[in-house]
Backbone as CSV, one residue per row, in Angstrom:
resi,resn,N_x,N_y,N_z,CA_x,CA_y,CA_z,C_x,C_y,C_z
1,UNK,101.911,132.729,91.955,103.100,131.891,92.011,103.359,131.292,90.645
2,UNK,104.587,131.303,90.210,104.878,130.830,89.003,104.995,129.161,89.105
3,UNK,104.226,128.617,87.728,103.979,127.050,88.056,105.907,126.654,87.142
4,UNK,105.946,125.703,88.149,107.284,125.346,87.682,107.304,123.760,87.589
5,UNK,107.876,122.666,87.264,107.929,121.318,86.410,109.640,120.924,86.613
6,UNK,109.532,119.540,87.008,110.691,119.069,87.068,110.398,117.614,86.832
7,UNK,110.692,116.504,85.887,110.406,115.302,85.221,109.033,115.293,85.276
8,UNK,108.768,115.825,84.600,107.042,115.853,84.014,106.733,114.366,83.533
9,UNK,105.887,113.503,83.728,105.129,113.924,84.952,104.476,113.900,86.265
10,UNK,106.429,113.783,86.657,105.800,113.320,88.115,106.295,114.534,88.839
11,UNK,106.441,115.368,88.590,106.820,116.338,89.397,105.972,117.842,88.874
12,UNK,105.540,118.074,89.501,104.087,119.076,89.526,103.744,120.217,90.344
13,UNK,104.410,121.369,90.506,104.028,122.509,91.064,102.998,123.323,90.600
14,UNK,101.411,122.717,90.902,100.689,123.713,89.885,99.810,124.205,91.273
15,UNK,98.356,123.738,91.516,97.268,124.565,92.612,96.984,123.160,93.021
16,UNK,97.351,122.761,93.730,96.524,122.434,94.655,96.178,121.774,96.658
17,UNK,97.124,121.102,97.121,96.573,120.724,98.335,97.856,121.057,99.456
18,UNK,98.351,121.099,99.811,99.013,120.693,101.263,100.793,121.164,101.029
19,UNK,101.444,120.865,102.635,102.802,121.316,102.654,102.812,121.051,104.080
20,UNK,103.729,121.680,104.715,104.829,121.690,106.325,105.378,122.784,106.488
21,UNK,104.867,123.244,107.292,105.283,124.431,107.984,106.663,124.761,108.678
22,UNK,107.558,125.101,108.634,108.901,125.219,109.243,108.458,125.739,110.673
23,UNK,109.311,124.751,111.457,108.631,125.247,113.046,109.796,126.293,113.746
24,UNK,109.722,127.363,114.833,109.003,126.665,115.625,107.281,127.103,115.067
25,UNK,106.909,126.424,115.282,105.073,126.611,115.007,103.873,127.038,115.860
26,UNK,102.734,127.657,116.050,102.155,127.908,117.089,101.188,127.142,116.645
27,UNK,100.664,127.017,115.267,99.319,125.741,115.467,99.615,124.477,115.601
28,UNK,98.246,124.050,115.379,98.278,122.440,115.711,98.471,121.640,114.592
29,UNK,98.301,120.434,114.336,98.622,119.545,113.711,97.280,118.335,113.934
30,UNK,96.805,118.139,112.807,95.656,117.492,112.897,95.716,116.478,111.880
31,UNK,95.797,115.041,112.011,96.666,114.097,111.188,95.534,112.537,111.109
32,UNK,94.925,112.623,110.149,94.036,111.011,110.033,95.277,110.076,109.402
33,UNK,95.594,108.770,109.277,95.839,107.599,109.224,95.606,106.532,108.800
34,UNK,95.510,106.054,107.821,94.901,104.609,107.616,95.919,104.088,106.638
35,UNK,95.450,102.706,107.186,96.567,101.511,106.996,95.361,100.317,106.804
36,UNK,95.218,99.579,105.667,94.532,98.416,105.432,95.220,97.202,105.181
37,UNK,95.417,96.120,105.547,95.789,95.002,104.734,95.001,94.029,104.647
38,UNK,94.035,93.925,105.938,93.245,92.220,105.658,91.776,93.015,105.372
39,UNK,91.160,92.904,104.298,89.823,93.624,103.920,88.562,92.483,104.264
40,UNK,87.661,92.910,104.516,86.611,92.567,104.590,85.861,91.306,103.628
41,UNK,86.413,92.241,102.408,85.843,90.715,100.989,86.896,89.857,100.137
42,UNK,88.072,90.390,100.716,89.087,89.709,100.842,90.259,88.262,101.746
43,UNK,90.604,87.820,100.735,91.857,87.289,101.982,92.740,86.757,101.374
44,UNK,93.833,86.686,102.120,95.450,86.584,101.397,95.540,86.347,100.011
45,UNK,94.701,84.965,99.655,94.984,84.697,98.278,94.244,85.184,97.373
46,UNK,93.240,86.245,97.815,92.061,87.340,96.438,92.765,88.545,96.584
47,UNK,93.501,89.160,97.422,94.132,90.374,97.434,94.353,91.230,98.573
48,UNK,94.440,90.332,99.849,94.787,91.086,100.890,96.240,91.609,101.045
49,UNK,96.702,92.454,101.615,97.636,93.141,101.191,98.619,92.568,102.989
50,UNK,99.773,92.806,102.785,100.998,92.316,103.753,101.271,93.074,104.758
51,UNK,101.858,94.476,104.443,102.207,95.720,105.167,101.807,96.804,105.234
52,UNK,100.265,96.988,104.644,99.740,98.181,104.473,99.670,98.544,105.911
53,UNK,99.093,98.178,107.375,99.080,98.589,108.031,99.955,98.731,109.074
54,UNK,101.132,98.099,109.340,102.247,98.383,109.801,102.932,99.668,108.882
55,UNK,102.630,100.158,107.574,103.000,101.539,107.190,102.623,102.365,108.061
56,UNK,101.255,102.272,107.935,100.465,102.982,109.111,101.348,103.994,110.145
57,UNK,101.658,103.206,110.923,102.039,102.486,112.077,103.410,103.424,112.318
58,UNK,104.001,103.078,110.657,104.879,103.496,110.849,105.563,104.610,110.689
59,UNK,104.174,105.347,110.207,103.847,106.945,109.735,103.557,107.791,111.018
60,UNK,102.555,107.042,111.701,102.637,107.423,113.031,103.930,107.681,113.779
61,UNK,104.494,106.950,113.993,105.800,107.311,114.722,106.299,107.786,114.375
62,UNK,106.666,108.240,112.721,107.802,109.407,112.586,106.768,110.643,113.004
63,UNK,105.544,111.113,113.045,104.578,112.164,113.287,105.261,112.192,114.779
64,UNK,105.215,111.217,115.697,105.788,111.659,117.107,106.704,112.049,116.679
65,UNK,108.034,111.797,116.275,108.976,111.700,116.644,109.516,113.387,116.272
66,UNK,110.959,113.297,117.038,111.135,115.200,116.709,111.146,115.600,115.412
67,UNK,111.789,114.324,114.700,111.588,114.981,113.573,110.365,115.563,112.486
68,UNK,109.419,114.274,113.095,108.130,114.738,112.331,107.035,115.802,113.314
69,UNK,107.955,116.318,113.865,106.703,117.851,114.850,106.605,117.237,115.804
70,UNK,106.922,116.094,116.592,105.993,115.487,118.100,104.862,115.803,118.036
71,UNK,103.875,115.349,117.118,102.909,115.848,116.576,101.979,114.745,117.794
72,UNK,101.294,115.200,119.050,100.676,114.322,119.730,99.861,113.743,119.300
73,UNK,99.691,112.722,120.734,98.698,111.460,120.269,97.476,112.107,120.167
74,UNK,97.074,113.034,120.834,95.624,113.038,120.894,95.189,113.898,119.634
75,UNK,96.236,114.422,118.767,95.948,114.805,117.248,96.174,113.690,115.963
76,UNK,96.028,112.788,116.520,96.616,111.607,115.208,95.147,110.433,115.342
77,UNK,94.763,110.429,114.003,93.349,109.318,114.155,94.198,108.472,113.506
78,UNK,94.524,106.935,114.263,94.874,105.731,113.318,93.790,104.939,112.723
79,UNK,93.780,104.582,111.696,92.591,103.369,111.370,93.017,102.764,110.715
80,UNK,93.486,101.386,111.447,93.870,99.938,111.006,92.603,99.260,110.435
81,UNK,92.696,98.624,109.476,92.156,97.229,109.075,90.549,97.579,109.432
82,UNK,89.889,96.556,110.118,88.580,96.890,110.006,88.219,98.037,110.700
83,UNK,89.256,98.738,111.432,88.410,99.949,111.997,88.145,100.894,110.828
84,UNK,89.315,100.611,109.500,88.928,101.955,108.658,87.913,101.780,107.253
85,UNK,86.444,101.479,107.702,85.722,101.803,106.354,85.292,102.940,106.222
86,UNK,84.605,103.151,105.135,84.549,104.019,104.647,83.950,105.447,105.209
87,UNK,83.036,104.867,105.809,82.202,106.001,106.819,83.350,106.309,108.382
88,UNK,84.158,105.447,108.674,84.962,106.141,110.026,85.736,106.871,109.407
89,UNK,86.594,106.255,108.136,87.024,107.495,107.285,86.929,109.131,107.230
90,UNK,85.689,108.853,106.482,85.029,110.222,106.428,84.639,111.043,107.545
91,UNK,84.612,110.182,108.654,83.609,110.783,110.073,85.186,111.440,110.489
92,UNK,86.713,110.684,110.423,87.589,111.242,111.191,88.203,111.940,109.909
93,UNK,88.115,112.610,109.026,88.396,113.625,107.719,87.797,114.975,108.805
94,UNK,86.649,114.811,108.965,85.872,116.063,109.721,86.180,116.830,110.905
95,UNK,87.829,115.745,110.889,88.531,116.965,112.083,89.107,117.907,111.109
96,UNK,89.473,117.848,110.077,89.800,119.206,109.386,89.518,120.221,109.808
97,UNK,88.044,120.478,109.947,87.023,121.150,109.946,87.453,122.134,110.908
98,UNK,88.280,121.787,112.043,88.678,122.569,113.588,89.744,122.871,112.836
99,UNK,90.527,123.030,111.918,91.625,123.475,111.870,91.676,125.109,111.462
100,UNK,92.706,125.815,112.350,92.393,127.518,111.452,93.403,127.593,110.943
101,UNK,93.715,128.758,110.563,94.836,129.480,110.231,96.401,129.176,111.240
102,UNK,96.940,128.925,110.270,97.934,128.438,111.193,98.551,126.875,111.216
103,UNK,97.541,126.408,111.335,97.333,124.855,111.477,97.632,123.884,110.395
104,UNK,98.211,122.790,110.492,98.335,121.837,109.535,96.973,120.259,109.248
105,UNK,96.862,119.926,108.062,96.386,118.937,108.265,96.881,117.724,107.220
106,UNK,96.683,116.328,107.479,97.763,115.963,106.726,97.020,114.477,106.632
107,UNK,96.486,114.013,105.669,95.965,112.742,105.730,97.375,111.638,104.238
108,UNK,97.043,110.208,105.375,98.138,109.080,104.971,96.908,108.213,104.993
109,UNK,97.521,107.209,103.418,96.797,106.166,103.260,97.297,105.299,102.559
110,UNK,97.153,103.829,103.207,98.240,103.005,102.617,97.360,101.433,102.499
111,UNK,96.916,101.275,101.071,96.019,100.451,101.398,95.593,99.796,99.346
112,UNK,94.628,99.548,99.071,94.565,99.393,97.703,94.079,100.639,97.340
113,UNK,94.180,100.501,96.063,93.410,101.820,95.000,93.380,101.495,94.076
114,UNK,92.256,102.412,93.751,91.505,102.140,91.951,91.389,103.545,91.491
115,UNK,91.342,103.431,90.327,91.748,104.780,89.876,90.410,106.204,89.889
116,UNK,90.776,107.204,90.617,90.148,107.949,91.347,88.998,107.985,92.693
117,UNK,89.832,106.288,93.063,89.640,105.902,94.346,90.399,105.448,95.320
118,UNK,90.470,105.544,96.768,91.358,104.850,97.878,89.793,103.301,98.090
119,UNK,90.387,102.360,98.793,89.573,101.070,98.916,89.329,100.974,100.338
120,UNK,88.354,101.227,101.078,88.261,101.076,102.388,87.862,99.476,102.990
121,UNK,87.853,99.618,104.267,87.962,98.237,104.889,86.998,97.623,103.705
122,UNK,86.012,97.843,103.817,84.555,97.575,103.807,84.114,97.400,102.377
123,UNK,85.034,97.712,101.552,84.894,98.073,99.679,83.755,96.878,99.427
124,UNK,82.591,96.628,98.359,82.441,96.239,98.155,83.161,95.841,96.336
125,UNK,83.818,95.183,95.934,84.519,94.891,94.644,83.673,95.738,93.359
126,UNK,82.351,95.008,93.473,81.793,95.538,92.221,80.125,96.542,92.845
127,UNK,80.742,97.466,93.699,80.020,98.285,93.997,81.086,99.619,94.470
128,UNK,80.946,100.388,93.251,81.962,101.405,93.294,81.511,102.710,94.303
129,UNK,80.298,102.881,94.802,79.843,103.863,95.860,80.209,102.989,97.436
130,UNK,81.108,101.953,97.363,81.343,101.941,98.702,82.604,102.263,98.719
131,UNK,83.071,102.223,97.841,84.725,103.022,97.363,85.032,104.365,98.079
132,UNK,86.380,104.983,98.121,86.689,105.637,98.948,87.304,106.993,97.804
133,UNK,86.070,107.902,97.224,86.574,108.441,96.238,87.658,109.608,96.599
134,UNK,88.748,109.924,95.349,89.320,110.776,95.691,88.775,112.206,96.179
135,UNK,87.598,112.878,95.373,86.852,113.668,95.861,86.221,113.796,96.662
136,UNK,86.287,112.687,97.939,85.765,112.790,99.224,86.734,113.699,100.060
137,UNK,88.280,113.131,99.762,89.521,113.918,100.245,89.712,114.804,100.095
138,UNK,89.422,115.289,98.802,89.718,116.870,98.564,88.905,117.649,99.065
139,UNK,87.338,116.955,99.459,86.076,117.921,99.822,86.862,118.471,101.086
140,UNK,87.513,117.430,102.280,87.582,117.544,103.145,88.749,118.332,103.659
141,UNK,89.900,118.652,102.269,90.672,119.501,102.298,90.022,121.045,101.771
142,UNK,89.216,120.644,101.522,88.246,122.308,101.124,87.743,122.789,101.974
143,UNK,87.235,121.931,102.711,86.801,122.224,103.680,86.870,123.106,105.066
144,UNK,88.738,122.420,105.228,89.447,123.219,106.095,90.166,124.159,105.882
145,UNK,90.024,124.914,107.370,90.755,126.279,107.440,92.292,126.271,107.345
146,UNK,92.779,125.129,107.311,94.417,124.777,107.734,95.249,125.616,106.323
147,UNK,96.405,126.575,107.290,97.047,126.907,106.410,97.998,126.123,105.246
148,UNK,98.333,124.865,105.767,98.771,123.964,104.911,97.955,122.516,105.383
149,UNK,98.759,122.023,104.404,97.530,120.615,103.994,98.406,119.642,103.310
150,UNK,98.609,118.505,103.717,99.367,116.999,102.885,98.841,115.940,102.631
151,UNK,98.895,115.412,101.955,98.084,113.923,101.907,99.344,113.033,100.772
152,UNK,99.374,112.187,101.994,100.203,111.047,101.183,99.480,109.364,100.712
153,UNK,99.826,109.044,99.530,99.114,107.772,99.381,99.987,106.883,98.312
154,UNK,100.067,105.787,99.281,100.778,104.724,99.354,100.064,103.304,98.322
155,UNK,98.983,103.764,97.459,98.421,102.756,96.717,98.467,102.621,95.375
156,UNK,97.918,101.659,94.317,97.885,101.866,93.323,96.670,102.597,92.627
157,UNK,97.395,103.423,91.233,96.219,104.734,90.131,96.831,105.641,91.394
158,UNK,97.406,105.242,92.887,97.345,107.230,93.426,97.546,108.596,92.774
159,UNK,98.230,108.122,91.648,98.600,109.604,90.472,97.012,110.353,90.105
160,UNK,96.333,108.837,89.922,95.190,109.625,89.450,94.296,110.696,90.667
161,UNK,94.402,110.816,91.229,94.562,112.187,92.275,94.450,113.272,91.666
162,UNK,95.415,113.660,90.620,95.555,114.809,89.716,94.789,114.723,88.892
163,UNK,93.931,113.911,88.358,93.346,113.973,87.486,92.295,115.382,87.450
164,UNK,91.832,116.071,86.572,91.330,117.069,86.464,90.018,116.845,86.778
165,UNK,89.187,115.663,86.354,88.132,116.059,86.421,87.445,115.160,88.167
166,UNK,88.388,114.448,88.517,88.709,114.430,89.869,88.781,115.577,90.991
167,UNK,89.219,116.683,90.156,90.125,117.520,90.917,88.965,118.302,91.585
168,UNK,87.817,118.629,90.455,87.104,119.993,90.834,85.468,118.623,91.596
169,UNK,85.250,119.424,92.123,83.720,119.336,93.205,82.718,120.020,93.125
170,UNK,81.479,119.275,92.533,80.046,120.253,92.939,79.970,120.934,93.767
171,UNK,80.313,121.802,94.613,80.290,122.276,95.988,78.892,123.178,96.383
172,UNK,78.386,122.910,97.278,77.536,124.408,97.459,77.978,124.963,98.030
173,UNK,77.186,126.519,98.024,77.902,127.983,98.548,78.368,127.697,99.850
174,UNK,78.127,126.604,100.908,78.477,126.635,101.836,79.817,125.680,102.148
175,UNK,80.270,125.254,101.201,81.416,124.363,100.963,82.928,125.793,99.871
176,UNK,82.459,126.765,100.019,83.231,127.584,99.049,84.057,128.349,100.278
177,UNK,83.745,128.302,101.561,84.057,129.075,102.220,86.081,129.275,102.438
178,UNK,86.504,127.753,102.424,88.287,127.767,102.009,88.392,127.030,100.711
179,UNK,87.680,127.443,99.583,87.955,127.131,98.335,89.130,127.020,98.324
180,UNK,90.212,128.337,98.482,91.357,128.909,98.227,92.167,127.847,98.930
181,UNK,93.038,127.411,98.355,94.599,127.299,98.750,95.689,127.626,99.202
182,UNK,96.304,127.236,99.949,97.403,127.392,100.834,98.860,127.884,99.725
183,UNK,99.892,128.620,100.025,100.814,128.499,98.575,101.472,127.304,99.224
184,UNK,101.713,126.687,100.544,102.330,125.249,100.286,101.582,124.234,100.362
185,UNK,101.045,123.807,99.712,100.780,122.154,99.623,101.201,121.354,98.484
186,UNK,101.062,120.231,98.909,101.632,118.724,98.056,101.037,117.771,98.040
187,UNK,100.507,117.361,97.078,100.282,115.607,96.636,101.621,114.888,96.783
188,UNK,102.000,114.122,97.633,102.980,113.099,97.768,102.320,111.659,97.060
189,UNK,102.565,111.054,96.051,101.662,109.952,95.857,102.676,108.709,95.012
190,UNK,102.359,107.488,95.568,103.486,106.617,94.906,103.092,105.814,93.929
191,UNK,102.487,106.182,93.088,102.373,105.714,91.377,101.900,106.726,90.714
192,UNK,101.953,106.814,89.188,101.625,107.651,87.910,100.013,107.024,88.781
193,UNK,98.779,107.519,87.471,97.875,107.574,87.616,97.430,106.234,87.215
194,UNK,98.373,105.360,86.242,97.997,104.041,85.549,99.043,102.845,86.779
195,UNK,99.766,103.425,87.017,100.637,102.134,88.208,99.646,101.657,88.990
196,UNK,100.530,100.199,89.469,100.233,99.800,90.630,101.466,100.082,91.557
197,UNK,101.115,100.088,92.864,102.149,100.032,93.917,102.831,98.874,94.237
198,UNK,104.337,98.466,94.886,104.396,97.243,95.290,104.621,97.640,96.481
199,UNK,104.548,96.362,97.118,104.935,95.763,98.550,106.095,95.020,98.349
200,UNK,107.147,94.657,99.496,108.628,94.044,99.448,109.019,93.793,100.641
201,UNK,108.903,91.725,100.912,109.104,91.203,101.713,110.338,91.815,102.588
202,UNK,111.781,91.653,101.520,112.645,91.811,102.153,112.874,93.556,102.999
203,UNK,112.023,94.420,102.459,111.473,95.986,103.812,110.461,95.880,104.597
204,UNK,109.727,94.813,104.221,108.484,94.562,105.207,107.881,96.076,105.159
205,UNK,107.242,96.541,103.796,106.550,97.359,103.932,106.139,97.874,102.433
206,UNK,105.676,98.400,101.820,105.403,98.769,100.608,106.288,99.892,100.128
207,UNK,107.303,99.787,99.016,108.324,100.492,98.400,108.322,101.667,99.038
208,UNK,107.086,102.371,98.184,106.930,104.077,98.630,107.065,104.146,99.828
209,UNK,106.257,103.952,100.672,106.480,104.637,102.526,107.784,103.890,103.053
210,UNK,108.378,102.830,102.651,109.722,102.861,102.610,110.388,103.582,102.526
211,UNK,110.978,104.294,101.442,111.669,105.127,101.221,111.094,106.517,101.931
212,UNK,110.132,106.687,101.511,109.511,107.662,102.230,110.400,107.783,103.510
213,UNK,109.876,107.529,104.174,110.220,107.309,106.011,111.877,107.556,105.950
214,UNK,112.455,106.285,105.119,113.948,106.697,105.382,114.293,108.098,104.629
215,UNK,113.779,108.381,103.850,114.287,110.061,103.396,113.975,110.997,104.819
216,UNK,112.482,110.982,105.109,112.405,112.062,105.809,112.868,111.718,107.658
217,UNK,113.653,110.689,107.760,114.407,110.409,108.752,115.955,110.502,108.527
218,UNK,116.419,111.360,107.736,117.861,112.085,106.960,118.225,111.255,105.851
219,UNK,117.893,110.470,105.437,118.833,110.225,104.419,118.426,110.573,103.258
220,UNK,117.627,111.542,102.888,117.437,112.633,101.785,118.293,113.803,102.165
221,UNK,118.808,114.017,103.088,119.436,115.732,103.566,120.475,115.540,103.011
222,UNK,120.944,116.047,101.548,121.552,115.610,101.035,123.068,116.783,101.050
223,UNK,122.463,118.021,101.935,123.160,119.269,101.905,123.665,119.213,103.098
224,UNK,122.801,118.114,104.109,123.654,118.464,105.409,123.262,119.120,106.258
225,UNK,122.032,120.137,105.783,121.634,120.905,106.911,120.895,120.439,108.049
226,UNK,120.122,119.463,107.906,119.399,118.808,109.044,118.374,119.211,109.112
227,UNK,117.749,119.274,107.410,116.463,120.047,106.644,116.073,119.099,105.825
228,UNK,115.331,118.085,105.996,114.644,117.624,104.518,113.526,118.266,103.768
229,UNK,114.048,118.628,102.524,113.017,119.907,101.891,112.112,118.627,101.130
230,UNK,111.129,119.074,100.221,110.540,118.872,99.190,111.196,118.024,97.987
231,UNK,112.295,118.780,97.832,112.550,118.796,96.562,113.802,117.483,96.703
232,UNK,114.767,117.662,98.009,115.265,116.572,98.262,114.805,115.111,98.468
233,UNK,113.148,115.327,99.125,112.557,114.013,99.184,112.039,113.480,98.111
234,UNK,112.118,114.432,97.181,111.285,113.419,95.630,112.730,113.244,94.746
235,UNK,114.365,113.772,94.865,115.141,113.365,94.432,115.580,112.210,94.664
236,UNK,115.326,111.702,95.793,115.981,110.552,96.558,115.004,109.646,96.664
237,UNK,113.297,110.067,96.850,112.459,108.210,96.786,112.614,107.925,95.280
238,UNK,112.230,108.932,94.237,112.144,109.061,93.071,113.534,108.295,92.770
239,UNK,114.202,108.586,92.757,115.541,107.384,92.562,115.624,106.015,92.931
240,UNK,115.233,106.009,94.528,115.332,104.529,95.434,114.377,103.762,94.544
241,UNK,112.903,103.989,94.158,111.918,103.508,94.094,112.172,103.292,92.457
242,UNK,113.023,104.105,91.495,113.750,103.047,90.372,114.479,101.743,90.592
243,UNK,115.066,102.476,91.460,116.288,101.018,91.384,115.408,100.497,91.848
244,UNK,114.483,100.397,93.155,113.816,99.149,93.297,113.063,98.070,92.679
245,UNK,112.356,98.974,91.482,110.801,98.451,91.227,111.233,98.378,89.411
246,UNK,112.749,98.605,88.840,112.962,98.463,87.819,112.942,97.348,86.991
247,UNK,112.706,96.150,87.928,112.722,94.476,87.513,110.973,94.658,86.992
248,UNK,110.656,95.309,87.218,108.789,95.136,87.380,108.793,95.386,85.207
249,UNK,109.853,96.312,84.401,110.022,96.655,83.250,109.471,98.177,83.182
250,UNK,109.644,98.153,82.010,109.842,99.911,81.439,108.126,100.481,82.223
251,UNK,106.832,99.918,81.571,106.125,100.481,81.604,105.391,99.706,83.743
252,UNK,106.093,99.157,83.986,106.106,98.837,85.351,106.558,99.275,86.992
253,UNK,107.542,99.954,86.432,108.238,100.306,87.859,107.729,101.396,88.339
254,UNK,107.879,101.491,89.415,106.870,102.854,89.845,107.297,103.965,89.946
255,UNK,106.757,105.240,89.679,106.826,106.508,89.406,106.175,107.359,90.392
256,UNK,106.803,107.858,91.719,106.217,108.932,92.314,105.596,109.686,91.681
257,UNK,104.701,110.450,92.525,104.143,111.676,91.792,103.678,112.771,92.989
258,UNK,104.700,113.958,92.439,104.839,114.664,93.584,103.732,116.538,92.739
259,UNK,102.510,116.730,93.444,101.962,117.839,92.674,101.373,118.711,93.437
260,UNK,101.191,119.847,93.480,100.626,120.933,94.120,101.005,122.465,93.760
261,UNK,101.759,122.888,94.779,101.875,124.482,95.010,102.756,124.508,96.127
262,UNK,104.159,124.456,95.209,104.935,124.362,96.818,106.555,125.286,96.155
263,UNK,107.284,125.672,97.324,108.876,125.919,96.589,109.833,125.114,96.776
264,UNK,110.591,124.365,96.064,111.303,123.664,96.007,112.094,123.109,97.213
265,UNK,112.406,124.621,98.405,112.675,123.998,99.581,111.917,124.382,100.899
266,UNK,110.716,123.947,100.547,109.162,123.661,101.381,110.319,122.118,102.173
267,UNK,110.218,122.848,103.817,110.452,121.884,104.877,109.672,120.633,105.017
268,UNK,110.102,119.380,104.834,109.242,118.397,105.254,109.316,117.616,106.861
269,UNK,111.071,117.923,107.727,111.577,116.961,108.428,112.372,118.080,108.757
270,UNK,112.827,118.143,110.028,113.545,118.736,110.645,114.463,117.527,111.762
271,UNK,115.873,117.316,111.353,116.675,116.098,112.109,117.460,116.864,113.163
């Protein structure tokens, strides 16, 4: 597949994770969840967060809904607040594992981050092995058989995701078995690798999965067809999420970052 670039560098068609299958579909859909706001060594005034888990929440329901696949309950792991440290995390990643050919898998996380980490309930601040590394995620996208694969993240450094030396994994021979990649997948992620994310009283929810949600609930279908592609959903948060976060200044406002192995009109939403 030819690697192709559109506002470098947040827009990134090169190798690596996830996509959406245009239905109708015969596999399943296998979908983890997490949403943090009140942490463990935290509270409101050290850095607990407002709407991380009503994102959640609210990721879930577009997954029911028709537009997001009626993707059932009994395929969707939520983990709010203290249910999601680091080890339930990882324990519900390991449904990948059932996924074959065919199948989607799609992990959301909306919570703090440090750079080439997600922050679980449980983080200890200045103990970085209770951290929620990015290379735990990817193991677990290596892992699986799923013909496509998504992971969206709603925190701050999420860019750093791409980072290269993030990217690759010690693996043993028995972890090589779906090395290979899907040709659709996507990093959906709502900051460069150096941002932070915001949150915004007046959406009651954090910028990115804001917009998010309202794109892939039509108001990215910008053609009309009653198709939200790829390429329409990073034209339209990628815009919203300027105008929003442009008061923050030049080297402040936040910058999607959209990277993988995908074609421009890779289905995300069907209205």
């Amino acid at each position: 597949m030819t690697t192709t670039a559109l506002g470098l560098p947040v827009w990134l068609t090169l190798s690596w994770l996830i996509g959406w299958v245009s239905p109708p579909q015969h596999g399943n859909v296998h979908a983890v969840v997490v949403g943090i706001s009140d942490y463990k060594a935290l509270t409101f005034f050290s850095g607990d967060l407002r709407y991380a888990d009503q994102d959640a929440r609210r990721f879930v329901r577009f997954l029911e809904s028709s537009a997001g696949g009626r993707v059932p309950k009994a395929h969707i792991r939520l983990l709010q607040n203290n249910q999601a440290t680091r080890q339930n995390i990882l324990e519900a990643l390991t449904v990948f594992e059932q996924a074959k050919s065919g199948d989607r898998v799609i992990f959301y996380f909306s919570g703090h981050g440090k750079p080439d980490n997600f922050v679980p309930y449980d983080a200890q601040p200045s103990q970085t092995g209770s951290w929620l590394a990015h290379a735990q995620i990817k193991r677990a996208f290596r892992q699986s058989g799923a013909s496509t694969k998504l992971c969206i993240a709603d925190a701050c450094y999420a860019g750093s995701m791409t980072n290269q030396q993030t990217s690759r994994l010690a693996t043993k021979k028995s972890d090589t078995q779906h090395a290979g990649y899907s040709t659709n997948t996507a990093l959906i992620l709502a900051t460069r690798a150096t941002q932070s994310a915001a949150e915004n009283n007046q959406m009651h929810g954090g910028v990115f999965t804001h917009f998010l949600l309202s794109a892939l609930q039509g108001k990215a279908d910008s053609n009309a067809d009653r198709v939200v592609t790829i390429k329409e959903l990073y034209t339209y948060v990628s815009l919203r999420m300027h105008q929003a976060t442009a008061h923050l200044g030049r080297n402040q406002g936040q910058k999607p970052v959209f990277y993988g192995r995908f074609t421009d009109n890779l289905p995300l939403a069907y209205l």
